[in-house]
C-alpha positions in Angstrom: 5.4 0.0 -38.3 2.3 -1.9 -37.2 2.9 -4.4 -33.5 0.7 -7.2 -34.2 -1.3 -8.0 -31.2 0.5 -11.3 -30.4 4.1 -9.0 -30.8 2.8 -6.7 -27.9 1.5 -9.6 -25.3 5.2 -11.7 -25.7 6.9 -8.0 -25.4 4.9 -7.8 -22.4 4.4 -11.0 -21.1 7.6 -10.2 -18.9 5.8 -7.7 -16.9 4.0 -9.3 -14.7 3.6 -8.6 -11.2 6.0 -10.8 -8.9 4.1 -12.1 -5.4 6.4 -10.6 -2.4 9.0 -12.6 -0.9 8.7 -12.9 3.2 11.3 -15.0 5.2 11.1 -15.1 8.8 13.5 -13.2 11.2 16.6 -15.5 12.5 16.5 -13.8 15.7 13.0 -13.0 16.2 11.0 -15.1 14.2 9.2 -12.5 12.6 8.2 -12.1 8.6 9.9 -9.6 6.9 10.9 -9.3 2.7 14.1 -11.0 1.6 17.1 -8.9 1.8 15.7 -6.3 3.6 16.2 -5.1 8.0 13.7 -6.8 9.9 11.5 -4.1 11.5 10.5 -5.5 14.7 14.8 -6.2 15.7 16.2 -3.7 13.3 19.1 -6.8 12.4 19.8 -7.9 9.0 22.1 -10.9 8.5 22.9 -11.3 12.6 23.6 -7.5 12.6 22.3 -5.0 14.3 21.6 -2.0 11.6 18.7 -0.2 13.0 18.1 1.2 16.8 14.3 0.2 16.8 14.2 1.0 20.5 15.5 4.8 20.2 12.6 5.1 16.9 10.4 4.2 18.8 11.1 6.5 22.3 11.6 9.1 19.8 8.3 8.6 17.5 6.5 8.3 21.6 8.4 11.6 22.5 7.3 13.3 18.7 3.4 12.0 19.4 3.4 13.0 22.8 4.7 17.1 21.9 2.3 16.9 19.4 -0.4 15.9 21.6 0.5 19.2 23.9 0.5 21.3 21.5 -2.9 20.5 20.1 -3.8 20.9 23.6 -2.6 24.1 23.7 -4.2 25.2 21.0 -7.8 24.2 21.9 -7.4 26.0 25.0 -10.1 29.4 25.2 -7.7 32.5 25.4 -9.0 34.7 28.2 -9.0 38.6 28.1 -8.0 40.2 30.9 -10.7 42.6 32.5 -9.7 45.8 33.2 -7.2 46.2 30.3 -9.6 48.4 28.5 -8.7 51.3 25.8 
């Protein structure tokens, strides 16, 4: 059967995009979304849930390997003289 114009828009008129929700961070004041870990602390609700330091020391260690190695491989590979066939 045929949706009459005006049958489609009120099915639809329920999806609209919702504007995000940002609260600010009890213990350090800054915005994150509702009901979600604050990323600068890594606390939700007073608790601690996520180790922000050790993320970040390991994401510094990660950038820092990869750094070396693409080092590494820009380096010129020398032949050795005398090690002729």
């Amino acid at each position: 059967m045929r949706h009459t114009r005006a049958h489609t828009a009120n099915r639809r008129s329920h999806h609209g995009l919702k504007v995000a929700r940002f609260v600010a961070c009890k213990d350090c004041g800054t915005q994150h979304l509702m009901h979600r870990v604050c990323l600068k602390c890594g606390k939700y609700r007073g608790r601690l849930v996520v180790d922000v330091l050790k993320k970040t020391v390991k994401a510094a260690k990660k950038a820092e390997a990869r750094k070396e190695a693409k080092k590494e491989a820009a380096k010129p590979e020398t032949k050795k003289r005398g090690a002729t066939k």
